[in-house]
Residue frames relative to the residue before (quaternion, step in Angstrom):
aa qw qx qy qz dx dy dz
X 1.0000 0.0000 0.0000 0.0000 0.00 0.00 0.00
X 0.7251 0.5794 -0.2494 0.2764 3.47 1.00 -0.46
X 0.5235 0.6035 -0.2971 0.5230 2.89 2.20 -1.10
X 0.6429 0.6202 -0.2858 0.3468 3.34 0.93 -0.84
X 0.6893 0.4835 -0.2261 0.4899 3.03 1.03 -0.81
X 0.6991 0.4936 -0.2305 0.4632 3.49 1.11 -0.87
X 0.5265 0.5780 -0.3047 0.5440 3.90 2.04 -0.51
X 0.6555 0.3448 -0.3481 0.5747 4.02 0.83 -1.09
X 0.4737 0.6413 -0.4765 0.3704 4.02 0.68 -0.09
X 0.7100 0.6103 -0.0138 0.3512 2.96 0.35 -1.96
X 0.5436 0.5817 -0.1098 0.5950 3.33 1.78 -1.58
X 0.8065 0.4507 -0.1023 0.3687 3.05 0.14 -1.25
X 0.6215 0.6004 -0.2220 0.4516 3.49 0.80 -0.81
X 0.5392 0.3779 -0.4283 0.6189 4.04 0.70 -0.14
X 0.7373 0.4442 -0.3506 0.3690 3.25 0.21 -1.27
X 0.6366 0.4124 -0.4330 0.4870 4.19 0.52 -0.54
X 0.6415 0.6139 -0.3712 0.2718 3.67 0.66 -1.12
X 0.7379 0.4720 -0.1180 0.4678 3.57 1.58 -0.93
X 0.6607 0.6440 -0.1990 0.3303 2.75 1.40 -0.21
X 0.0911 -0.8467 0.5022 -0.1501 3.65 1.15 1.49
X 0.1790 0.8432 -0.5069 0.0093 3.42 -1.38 0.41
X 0.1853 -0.7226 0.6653 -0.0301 3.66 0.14 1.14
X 0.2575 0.6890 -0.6771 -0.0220 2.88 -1.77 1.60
X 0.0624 -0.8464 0.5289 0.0064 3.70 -0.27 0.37
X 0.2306 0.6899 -0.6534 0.2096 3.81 -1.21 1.15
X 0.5876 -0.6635 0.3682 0.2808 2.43 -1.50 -0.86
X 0.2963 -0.8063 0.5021 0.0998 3.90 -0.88 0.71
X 0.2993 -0.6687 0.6807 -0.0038 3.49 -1.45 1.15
X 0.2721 0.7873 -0.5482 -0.0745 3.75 -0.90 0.72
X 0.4112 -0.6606 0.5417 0.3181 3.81 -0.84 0.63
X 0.2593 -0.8772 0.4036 -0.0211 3.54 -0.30 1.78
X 0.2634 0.8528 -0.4217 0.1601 3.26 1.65 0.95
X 0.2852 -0.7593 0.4342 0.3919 3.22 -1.05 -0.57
X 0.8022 -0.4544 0.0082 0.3872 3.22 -1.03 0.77
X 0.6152 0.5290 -0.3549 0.4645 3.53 1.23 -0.59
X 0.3283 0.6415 -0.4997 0.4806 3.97 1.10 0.13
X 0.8813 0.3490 -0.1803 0.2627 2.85 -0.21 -2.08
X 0.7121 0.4708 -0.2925 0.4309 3.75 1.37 -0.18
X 0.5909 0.4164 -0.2190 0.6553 3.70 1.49 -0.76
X 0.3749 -0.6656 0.5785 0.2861 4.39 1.01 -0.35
X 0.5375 -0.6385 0.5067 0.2162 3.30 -1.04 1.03
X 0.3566 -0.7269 0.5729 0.1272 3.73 -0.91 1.03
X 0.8665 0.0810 -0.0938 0.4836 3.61 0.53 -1.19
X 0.1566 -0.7983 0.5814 0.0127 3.99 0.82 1.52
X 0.4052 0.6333 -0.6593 -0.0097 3.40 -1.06 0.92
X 0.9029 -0.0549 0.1367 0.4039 3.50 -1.32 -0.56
X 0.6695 0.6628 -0.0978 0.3208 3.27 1.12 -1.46
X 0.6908 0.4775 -0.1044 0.5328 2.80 1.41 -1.86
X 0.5970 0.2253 -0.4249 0.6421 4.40 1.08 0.59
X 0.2475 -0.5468 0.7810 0.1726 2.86 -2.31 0.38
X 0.1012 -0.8875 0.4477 -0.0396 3.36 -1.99 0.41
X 0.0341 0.8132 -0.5275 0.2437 3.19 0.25 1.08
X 0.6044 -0.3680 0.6474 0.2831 3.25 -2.11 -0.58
X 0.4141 0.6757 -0.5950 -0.1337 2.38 -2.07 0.86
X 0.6544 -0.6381 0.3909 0.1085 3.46 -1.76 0.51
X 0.1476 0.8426 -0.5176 0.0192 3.62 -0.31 0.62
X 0.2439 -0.8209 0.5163 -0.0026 3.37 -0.83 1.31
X 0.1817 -0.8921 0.4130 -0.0232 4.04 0.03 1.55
X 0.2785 0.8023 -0.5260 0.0463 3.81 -0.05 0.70
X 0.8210 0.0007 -0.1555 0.5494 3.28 -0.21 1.78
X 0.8346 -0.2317 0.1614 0.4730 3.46 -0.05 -1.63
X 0.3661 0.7757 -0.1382 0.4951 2.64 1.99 -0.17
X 0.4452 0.6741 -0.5879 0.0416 3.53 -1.17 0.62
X 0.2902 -0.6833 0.6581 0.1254 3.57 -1.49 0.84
X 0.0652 0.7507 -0.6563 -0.0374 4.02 -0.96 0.98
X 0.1949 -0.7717 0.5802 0.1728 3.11 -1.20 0.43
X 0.0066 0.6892 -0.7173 -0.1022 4.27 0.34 0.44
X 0.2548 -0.6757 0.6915 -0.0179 3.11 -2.23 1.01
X 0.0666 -0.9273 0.3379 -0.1464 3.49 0.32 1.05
X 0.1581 -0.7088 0.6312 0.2723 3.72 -0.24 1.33
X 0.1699 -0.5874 0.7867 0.0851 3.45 -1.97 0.94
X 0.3126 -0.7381 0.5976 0.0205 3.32 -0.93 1.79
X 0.1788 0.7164 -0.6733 -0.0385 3.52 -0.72 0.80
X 0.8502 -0.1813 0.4518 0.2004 3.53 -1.57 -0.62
X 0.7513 -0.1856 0.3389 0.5350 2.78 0.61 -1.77
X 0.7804 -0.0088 -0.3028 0.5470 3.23 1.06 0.89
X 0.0341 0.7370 -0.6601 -0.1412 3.49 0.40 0.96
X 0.0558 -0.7504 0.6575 -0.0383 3.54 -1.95 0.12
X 0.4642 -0.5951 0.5386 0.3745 3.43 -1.10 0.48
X 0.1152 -0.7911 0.5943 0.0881 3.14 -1.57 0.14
X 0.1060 -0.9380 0.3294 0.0214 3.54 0.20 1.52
X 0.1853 -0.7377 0.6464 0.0609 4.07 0.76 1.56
X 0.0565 0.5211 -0.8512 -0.0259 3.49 -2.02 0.99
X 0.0125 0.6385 -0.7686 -0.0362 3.45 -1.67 0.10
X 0.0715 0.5073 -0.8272 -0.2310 3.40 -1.78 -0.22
X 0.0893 -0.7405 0.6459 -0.1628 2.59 -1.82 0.38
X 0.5298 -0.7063 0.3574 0.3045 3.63 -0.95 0.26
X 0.0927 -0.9076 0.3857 0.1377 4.02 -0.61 0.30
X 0.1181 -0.8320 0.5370 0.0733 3.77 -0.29 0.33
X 0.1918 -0.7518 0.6306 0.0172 3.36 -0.73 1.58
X 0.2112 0.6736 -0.7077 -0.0302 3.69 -0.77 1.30
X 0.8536 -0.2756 -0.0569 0.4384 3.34 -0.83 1.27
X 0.8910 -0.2135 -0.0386 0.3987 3.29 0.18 -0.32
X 0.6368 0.3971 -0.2706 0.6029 2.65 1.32 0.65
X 0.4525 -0.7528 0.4770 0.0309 2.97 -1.55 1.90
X 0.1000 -0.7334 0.6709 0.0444 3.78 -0.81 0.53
X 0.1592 0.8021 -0.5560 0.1490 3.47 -0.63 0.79
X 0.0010 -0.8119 0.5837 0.0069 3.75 -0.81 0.65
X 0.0796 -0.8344 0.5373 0.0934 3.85 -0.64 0.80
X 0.1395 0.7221 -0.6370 -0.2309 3.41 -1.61 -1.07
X 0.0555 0.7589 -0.6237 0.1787 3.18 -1.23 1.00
X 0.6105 -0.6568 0.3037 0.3221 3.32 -1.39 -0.06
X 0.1404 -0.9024 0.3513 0.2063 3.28 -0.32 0.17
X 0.2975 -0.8470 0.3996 0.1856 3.96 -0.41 0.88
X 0.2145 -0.7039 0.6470 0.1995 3.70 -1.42 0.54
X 0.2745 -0.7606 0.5813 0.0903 3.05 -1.18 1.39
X 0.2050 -0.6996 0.6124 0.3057 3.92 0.05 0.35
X 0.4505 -0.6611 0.5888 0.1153 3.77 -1.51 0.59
X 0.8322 0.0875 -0.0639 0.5437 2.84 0.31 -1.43
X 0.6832 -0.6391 0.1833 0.3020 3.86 -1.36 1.00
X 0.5065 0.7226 -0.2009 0.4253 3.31 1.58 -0.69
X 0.7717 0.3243 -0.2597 0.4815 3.55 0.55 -0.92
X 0.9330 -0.1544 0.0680 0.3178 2.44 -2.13 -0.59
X 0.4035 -0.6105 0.5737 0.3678 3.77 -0.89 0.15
X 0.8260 -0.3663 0.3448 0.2543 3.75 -1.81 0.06
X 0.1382 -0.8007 0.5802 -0.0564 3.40 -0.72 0.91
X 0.1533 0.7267 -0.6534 -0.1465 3.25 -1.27 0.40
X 0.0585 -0.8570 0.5106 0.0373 3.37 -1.62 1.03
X 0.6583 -0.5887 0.3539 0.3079 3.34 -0.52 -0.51
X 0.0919 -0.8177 0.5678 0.0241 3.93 -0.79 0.86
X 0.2975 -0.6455 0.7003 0.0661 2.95 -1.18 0.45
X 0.1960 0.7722 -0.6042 0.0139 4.16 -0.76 0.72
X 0.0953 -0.7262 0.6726 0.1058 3.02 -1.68 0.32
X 0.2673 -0.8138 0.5146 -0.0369 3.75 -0.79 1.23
X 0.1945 0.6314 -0.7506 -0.0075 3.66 -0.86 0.65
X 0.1489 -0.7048 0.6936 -0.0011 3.24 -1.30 0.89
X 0.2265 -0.6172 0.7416 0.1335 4.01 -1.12 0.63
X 0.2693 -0.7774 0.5684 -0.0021 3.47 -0.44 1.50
X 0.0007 -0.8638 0.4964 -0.0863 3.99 -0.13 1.31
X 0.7212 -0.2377 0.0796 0.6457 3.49 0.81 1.25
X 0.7585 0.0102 0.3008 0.5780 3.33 -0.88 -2.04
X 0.8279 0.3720 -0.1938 0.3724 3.84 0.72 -0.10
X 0.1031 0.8567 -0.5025 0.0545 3.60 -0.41 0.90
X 0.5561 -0.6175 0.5559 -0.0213 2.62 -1.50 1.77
X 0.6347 0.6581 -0.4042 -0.0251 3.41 -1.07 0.48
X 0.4887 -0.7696 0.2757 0.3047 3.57 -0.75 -0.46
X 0.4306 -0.8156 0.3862 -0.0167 3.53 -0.23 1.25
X 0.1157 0.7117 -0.6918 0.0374 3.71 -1.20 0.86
X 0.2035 -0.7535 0.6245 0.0286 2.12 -1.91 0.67
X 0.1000 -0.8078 0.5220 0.2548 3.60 -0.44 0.56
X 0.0885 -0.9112 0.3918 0.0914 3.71 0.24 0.90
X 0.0724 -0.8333 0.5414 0.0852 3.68 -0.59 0.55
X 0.3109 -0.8605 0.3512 0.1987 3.43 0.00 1.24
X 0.8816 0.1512 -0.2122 0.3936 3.34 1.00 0.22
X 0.4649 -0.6211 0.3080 0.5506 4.46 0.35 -0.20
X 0.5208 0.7488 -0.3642 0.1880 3.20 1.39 -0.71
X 0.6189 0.6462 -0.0970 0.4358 2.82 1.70 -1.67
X 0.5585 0.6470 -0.4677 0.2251 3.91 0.78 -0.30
X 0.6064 0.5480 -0.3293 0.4728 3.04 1.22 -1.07
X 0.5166 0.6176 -0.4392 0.3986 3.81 0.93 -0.61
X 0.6093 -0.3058 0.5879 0.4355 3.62 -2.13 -0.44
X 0.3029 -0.7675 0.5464 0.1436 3.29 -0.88 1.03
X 0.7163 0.4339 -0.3568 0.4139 3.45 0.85 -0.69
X 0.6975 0.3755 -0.4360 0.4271 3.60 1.21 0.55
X 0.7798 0.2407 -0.3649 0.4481 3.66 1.03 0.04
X 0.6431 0.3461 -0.5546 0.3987 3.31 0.39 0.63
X 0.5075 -0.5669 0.5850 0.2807 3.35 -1.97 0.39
X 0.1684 -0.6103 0.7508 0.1881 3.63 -1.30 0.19
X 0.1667 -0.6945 0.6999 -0.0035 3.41 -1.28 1.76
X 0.0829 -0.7632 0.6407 -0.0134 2.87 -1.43 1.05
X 0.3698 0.7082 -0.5531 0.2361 3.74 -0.89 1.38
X 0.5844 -0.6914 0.3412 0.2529 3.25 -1.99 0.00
X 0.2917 -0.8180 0.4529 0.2018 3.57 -0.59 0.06
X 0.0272 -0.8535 0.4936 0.1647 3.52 -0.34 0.63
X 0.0727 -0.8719 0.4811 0.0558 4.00 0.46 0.71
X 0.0011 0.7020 -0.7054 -0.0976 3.66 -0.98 0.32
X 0.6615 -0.5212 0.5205 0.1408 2.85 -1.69 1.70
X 0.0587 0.7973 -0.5845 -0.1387 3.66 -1.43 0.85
X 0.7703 -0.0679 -0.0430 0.6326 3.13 1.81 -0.29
């Protein structure tokens, strides 16, 4: 049982080493919070999604993404920059991926708040269509480190959206 295991290893290993992948688009998320997503969202407008870009980079089992994301507020819109690595699994067409990383608040406008950095949690299925992939994306986002030690299921936010990514290499 071991040789075996140590032959599909052996086997397997060119094949992860070559296996690069570069994707970049774009992404949509509904930036509720968790009580939305269980009671449904009464007044759904514009406000309530963020949008931006993002990039994911695949070598073997491996993968590191970075999505950039305007976060529309009122009074303090701001960017919001999510990295993760994280681990992936191609079964035919369809991607399974999970990450964690940090994640950064850019303030916009000069007045507010100042920078943050926190922490995400993601999960990814993607339906891989040649050069083009479809798919759908969380995030569990915590907006700051302070907050870990807190109840999680009241400060952090669970994002939900899609991603549409085209393959360049």
């Amino acid at each position: 049982m071991k040789k075996l295991i140590v032959v599909l290893m052996i086997a397997l290993l060119p094949t992860l080493a070559f296996a690069l992948d570069f994707q970049i688009g774009g992404t949509a998320m509904y930036k509720g919070i968790l009580e939305d997503i269980t009671s449904g969202p009464t007044d759904l407008g514009l406000d309530d999604f963020t949008f931006g870009a993002e990039a994911r980079l695949s070598l073997g089992l491996l993968q590191g993404a970075a999505a950039v994301l305007y976060y529309p507020d009122e009074f303090d819109p701001s960017l919001i920059a999510l990295t993760d690595i994280g681990v992936t699994l191609n079964l035919a067409i369809v991607r399974l991926g999970v990450g964690i990383g940090p994640n950064f608040f850019i303030p916009l406008n000069d007045g507010g708040p100042t920078g943050s950095l926190g922490l995400n949690l993601k999960g990814a299925v993607d339906l891989q269509l040649g050069g083009l992939s479809v798919g759908l994306v969380g995030y569990y986002y915590l907006a700051s480190l302070e907050d870990i030690g807190a109840d999680l299921f009241e400060t952090a936010q669970p994002w939900l959206g899609l991603t549409v990514l085209f393959k360049l290499f």
